[in-house]
C-alpha positions as CSV (number, residue, x, y, z in Angstrom):
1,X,0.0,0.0,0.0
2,X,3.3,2.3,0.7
3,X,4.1,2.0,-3.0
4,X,0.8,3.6,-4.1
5,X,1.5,7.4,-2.8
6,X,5.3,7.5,-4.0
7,X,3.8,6.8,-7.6
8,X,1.5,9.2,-7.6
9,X,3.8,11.6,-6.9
10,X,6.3,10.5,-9.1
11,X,3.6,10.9,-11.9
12,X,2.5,14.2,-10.7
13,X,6.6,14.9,-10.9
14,X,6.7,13.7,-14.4
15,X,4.0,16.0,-15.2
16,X,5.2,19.2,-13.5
17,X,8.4,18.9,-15.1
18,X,7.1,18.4,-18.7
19,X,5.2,21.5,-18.2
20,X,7.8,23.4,-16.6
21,X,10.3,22.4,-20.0
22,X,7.5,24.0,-21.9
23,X,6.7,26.7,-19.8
24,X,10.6,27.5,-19.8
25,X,10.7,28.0,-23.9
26,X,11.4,24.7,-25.2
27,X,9.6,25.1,-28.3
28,X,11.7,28.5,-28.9
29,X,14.9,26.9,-27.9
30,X,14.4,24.5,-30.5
31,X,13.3,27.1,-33.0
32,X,16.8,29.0,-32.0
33,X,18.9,25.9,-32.8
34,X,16.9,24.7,-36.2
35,X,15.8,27.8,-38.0
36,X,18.0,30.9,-36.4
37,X,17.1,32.7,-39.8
38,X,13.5,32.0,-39.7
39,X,10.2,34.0,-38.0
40,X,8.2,31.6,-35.8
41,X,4.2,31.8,-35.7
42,X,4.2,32.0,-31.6
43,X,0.7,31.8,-31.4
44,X,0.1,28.8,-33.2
45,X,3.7,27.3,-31.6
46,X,2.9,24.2,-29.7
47,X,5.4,22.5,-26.9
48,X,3.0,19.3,-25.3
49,X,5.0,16.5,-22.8
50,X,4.1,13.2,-24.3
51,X,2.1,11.8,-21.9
52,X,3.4,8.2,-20.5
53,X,6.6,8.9,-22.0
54,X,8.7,10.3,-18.9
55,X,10.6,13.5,-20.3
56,X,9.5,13.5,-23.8
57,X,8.5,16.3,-25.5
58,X,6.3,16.9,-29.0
59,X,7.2,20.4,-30.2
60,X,5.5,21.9,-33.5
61,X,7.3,24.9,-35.1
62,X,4.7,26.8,-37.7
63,X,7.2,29.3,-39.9
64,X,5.6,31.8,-42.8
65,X,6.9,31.7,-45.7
66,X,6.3,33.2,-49.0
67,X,3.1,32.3,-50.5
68,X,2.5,31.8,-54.2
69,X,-0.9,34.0,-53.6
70,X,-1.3,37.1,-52.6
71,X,-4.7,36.2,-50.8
72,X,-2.8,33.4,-48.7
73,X,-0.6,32.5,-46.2
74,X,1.4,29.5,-45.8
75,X,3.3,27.9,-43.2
76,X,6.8,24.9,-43.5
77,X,5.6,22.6,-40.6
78,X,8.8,21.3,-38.3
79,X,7.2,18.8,-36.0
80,X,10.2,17.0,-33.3
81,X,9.7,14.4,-30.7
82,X,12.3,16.0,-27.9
83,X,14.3,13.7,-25.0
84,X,14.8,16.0,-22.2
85,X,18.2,15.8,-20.7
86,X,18.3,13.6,-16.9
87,X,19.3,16.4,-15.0
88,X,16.6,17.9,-16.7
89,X,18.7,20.6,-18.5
90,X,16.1,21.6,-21.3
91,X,19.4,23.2,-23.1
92,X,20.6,19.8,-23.6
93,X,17.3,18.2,-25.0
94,X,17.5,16.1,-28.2
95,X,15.7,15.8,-31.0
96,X,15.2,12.0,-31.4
97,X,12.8,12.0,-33.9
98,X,11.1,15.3,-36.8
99,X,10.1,15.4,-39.9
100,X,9.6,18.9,-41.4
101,X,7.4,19.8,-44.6
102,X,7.8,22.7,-46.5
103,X,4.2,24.4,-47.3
104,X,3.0,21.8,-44.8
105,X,-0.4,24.8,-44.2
106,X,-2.3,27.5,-46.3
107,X,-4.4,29.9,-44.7
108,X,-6.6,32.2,-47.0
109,X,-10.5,33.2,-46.1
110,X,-10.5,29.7,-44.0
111,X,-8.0,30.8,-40.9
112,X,-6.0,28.4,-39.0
113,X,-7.7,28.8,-35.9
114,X,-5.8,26.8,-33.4
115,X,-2.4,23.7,-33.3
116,X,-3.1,21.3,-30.6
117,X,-1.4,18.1,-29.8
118,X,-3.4,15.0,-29.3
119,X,-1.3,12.1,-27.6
120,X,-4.0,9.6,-27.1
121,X,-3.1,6.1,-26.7
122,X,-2.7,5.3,-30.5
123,X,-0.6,2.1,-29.8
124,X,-1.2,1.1,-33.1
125,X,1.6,-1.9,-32.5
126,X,3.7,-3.3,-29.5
127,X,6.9,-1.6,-30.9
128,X,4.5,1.0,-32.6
129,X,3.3,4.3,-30.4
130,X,2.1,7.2,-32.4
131,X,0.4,10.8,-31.6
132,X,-1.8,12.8,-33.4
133,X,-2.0,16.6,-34.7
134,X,-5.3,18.5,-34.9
135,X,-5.4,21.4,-37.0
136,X,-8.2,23.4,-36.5
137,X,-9.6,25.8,-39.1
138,X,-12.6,28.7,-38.9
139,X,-14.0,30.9,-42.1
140,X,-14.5,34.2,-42.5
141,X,-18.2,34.3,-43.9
142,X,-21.0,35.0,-41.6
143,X,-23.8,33.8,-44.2
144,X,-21.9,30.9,-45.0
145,X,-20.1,29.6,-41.8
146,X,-17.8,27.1,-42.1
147,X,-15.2,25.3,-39.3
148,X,-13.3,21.7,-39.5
149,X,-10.7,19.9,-37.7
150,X,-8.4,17.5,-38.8
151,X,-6.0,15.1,-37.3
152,X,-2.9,13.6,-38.2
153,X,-1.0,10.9,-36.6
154,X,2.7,11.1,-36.6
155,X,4.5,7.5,-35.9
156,X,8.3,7.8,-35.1
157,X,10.7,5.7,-36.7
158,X,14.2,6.1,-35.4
159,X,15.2,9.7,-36.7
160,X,12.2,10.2,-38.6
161,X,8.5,11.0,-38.2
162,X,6.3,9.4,-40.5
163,X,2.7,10.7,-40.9
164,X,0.6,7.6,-41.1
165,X,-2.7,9.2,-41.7
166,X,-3.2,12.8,-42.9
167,X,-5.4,15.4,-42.3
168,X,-8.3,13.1,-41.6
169,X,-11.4,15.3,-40.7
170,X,-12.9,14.4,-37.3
171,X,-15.4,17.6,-36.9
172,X,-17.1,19.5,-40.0
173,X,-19.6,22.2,-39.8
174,X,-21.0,24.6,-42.6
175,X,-24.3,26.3,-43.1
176,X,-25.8,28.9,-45.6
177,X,-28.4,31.5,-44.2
178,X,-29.8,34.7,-44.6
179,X,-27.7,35.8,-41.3
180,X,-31.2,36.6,-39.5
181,X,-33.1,33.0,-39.5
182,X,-33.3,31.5,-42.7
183,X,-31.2,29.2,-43.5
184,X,-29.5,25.1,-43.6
185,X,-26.6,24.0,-41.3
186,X,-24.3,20.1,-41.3
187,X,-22.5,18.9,-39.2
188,X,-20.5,15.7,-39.5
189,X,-18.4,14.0,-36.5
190,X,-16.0,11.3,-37.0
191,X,-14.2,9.3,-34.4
192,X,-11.5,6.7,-34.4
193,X,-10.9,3.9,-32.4
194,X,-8.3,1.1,-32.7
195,X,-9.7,-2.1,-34.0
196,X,-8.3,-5.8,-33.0
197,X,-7.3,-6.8,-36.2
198,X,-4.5,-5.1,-38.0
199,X,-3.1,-4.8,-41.4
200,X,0.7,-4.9,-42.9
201,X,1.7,-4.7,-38.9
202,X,-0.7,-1.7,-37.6
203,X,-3.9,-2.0,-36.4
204,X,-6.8,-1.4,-38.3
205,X,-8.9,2.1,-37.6
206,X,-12.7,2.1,-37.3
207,X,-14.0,5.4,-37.8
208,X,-17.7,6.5,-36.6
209,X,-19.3,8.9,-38.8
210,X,-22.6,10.7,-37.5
211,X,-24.1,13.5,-40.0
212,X,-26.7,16.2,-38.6
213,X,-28.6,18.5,-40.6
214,X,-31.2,20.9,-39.6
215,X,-33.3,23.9,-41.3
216,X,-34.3,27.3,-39.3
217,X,-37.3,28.9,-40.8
218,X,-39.3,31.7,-39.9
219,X,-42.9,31.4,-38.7
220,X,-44.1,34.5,-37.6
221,X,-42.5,36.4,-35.8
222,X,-40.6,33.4,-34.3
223,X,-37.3,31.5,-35.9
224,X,-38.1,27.4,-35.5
225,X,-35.0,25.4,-36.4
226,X,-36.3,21.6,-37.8
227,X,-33.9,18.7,-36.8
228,X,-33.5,16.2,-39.3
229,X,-32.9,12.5,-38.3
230,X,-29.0,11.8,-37.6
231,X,-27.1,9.6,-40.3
232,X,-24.4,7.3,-39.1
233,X,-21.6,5.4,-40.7
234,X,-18.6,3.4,-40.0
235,X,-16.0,2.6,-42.2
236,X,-12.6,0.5,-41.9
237,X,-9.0,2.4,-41.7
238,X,-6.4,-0.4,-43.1
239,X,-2.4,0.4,-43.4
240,X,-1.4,-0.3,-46.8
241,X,2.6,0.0,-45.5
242,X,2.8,3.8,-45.9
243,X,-0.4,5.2,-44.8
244,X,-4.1,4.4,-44.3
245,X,-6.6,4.4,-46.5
246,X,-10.6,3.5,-46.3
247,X,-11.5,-0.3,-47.3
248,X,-14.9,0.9,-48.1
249,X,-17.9,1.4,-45.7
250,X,-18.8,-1.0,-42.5
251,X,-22.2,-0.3,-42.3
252,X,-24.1,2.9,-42.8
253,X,-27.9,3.9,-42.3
């Protein structure tokens, strides 16, 4: 029973200390070192401790760049997995693991809203622990509102990160109204969970689709918004040894 409390608070250790790396500038520390030259997006900048992974770090560096339209903006993505030093010296962290894509994000009338980490258990092997990115984008158009979300899931492979899925759209909503009642909305919601089987050495993903729609009308003096019945689907993720792709749908009705 002794053992119980000194693990606790060797978790809630762990947990300070990640925060405290971040806290402390890790992500611009790393920015420093890689890209002296370069401007960094600090708002969209994200430094997350990889939770269960004692003193492991996912950083994701966002840097502008020239943009081949003059109506958009787009972004090189650096995305490193971080081992922080023992003594926990953040100026001694390594990189153990990054992959970086030039023109990786575009931002035009659809802004990039928000960067978060997602580190979920996606053990999608024994030897095989990946984490996801959510990207999360809001337009500019009041009679024709649209947001989204999309994840990726990075899985690290020595010195490199390899993106295993990409940009797969968990959340999706868009409308077109007269900006006072009138007017038709969707929403779509897609979750993934890890399946027992498992294809070319990484378990299969189901996804979970539910689709709402609804109408708002005006009666009156009164704006009524009609619900239409929910539509659900699931459909199959399967790794095809360099990414996954749908196997067609489950069942849908």
């Amino acid at each position: 029973m002794r053992r119980y409390p000194f693990v606790a608070g060797l978790l809630a250790t762990f947990c300070i200390a990640g925060h405290a790396a971040c806290d402390t500038g890790l992500a611009e520390r790393m920015h420093a070192k890689l890209h002296p030259q370069r401007q960094l997006d600090h708002e969209r900048a994200v430094c997350e401790p990889w939770r269960g992974l004692p003193g492991r770090f996912i950083v994701v560096l966002p840097l502008p760049r020239p943009s081949s339209r003059p109506d958009a903006s787009e972004f090189d993505l650096d995305v490193l997995v971080v081992q922080q030093a023992d003594n926990g010296n953040t100026d001694r962290a390594k990189i153990v693991s990054r992959l970086f894509e030039e023109a990786a994000l575009t931002e035009d009338a659809v802004r990039i809203s928000a960067i978060k980490v997602d580190t979920a258990r996606y053990v999608l092997a024994p030897d095989a622990r990946a984490f996801g990115l959510r990207i999360l984008h809001q337009g500019s158009s009041r009679d024709h509102p649209y947001s989204n979300e999309t994840l990726t899931l990075y899985l690290p492979q020595g010195q490199r990160l390899v993106k295993v899925l990409d940009k797969f759209e968990t959340v999706m909503e868009l409308g077109a109204w007269d900006t006072s009642c009138e007017g038709n909305f969707e929403t779509v919601h897609s979750s993934l969970a890890l399946a027992r089987s498992t294809s070319n050495g990484l378990a299969d993903l189901n996804v979970r689709e539910t689709r709402s729609e609804s109408r708002s009308i005006l009666q009156g003096e009164e704006c009524v918004t009609q619900d239409r019945p929910a539509k659900f689907k699931s459909t199959m993720l399967r790794y095809n040894g360099k990414s996954y792709r749908a196997s067609g749908n489950v069942a849908a009705d």
